[in-house]
VMD Tcl script that draws the C-alpha trace (Angstrom):
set ca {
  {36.14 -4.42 -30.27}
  {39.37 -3.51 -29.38}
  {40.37 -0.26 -27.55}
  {42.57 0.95 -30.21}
  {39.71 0.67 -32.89}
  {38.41 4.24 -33.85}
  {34.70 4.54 -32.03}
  {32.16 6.71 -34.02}
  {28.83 8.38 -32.06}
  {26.30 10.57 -33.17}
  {24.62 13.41 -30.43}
  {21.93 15.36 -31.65}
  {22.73 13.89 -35.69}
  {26.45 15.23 -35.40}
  {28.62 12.48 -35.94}
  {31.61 12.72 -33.81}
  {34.66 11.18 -33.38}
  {37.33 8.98 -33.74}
  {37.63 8.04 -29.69}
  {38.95 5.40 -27.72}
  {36.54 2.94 -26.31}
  {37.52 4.11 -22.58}
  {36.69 7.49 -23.63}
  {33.55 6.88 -25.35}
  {32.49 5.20 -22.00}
  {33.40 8.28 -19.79}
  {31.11 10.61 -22.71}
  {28.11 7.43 -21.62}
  {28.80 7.67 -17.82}
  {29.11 11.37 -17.69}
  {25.94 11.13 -19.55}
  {26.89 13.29 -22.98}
  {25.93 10.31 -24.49}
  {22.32 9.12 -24.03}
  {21.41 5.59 -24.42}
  {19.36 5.59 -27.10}
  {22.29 7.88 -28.79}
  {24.07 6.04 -32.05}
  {27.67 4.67 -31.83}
  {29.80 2.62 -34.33}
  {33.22 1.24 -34.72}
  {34.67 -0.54 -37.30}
  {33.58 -3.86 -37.86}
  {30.02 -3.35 -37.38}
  {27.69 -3.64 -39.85}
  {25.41 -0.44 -38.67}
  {25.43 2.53 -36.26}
  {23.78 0.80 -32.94}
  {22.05 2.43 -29.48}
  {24.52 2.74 -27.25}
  {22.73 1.07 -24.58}
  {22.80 -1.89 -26.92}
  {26.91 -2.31 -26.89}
  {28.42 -4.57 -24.65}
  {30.72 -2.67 -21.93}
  {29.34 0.58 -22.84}
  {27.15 0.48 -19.54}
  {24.03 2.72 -19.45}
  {24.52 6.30 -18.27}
  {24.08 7.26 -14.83}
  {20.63 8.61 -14.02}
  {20.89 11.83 -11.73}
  {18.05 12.62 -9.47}
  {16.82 16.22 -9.13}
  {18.06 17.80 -5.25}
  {15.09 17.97 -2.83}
  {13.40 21.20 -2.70}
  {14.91 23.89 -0.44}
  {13.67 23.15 3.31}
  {11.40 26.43 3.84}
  {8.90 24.59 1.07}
  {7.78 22.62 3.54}
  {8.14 24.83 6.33}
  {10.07 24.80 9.45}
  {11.01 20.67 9.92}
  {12.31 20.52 6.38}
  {9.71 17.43 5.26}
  {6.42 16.94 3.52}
  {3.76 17.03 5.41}
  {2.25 13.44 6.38}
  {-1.03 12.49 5.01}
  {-3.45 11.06 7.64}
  {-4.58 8.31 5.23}
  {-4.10 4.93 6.78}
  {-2.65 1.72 4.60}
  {-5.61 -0.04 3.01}
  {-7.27 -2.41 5.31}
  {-5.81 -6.16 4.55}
  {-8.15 -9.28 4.91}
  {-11.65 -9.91 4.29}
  {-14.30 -6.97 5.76}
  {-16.33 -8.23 8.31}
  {-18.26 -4.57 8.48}
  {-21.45 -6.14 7.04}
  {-21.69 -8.49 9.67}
  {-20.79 -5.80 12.26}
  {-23.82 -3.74 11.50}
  {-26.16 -6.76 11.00}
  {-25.02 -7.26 14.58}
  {-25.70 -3.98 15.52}
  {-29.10 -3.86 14.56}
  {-29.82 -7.33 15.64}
  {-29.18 -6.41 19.55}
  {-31.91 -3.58 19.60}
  {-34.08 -6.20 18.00}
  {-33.48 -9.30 18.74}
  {-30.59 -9.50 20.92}
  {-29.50 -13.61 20.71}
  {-29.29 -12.89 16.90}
  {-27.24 -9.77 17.43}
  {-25.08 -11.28 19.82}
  {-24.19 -13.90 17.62}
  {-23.39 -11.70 15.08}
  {-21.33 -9.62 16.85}
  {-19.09 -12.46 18.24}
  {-18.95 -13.95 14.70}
  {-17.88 -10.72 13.34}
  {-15.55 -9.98 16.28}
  {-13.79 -13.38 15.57}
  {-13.02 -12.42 11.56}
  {-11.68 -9.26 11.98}
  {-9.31 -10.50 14.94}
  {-8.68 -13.21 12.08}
  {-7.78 -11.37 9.49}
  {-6.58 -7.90 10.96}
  {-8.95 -5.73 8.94}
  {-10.06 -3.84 11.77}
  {-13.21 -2.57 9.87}
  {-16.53 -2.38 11.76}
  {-14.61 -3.27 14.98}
  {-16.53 -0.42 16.93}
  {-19.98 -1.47 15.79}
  {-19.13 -4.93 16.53}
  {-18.22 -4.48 20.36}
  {-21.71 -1.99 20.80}
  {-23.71 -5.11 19.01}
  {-22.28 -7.42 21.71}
  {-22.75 -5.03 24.92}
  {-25.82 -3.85 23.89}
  {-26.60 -8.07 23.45}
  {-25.58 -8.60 26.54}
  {-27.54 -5.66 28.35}
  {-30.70 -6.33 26.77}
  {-30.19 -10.43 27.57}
  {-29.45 -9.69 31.07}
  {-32.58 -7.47 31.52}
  {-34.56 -10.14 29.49}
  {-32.91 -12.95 31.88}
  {-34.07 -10.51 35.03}
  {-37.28 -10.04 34.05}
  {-38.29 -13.71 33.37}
  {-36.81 -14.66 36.68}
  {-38.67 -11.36 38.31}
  {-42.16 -13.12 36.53}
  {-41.27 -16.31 37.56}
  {-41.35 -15.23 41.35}
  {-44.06 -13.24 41.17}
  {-46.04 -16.37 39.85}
  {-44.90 -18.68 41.99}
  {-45.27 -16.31 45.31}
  {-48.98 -15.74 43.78}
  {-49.21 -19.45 43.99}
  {-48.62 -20.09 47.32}
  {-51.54 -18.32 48.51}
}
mol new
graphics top color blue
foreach p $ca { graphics top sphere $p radius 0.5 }
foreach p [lrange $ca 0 end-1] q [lrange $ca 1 end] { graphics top cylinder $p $q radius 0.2 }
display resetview
């Protein structure tokens, strides 16, 4: 489709023309022509999008200015959201709180559970449950040592009652 062939397009069902393919591509860029707007030339069978011809090129899309500064207030932006990203990785919360309740029970159990649940969220980064994770393993640890202090307390008691 040569430039000096006579170019044909339709805006709005007005049929306009004759133009020179250059110039019907300045009417696209500029965007007077949409891309879903009819053109035709001779040589084709029907009227076409113009989006659909070769070289035409689509029109440029213009984005809207930002909204005036005092919209937002005296910095000029939106203000943030406190929303964090989604956690990524597999949740370890459920064995967190397992853990958690373990060490006021039974404290080998929750200790266990805390370190296991420790070890998948340094794994996988999801720092869910972290917090009730560490208490499940201190509180372990507390109530293990006490346990380990009073057995050895008994034990000496038992065997200083046994000397006598």
């Amino acid at each position: 489709m040569a430039e000096a062939a006579g170019w044909y397009y339709a805006v709005g069902g007005q049929r306009q023309g004759p133009v020179g393919f250059e110039q019907l591509r300045q009417l696209a860029f500029s965007g007077q022509i949409g891309a879903n707007d009819l053109v035709w030339c001779e040589g084709m069978a029907d009227w076409q999008a113009a989006h659909t011809v070769a070289g035409l090129g689509q029109p440029r899309v213009t984005t809207p200015p930002p909204p005036p500064p005092s919209q937002y207030g005296y910095y000029g932006a939106a203000p943030m959201g406190y929303a964090s990203a989604m956690p990524s990785g597999q949740s370890y919360n459920g064995m967190a709180i397992a853990g958690f309740v373990l060490s006021l029970t039974i404290p080998l159990l929750g200790l266990i559970f805390s370190w296991i649940a420790l070890s998948g969220i340094k794994r996988t980064g999801n720092e869910e449950g972290k917090g009730l994770a560490m208490a499940g393993m201190i509180i372990s640890i507390v109530f293990l040592s006490l346990g380990c202090l009073w057995i050895i307390g008994v034990m000496t008691c038992m065997g200083a009652a046994t000397r006598f």
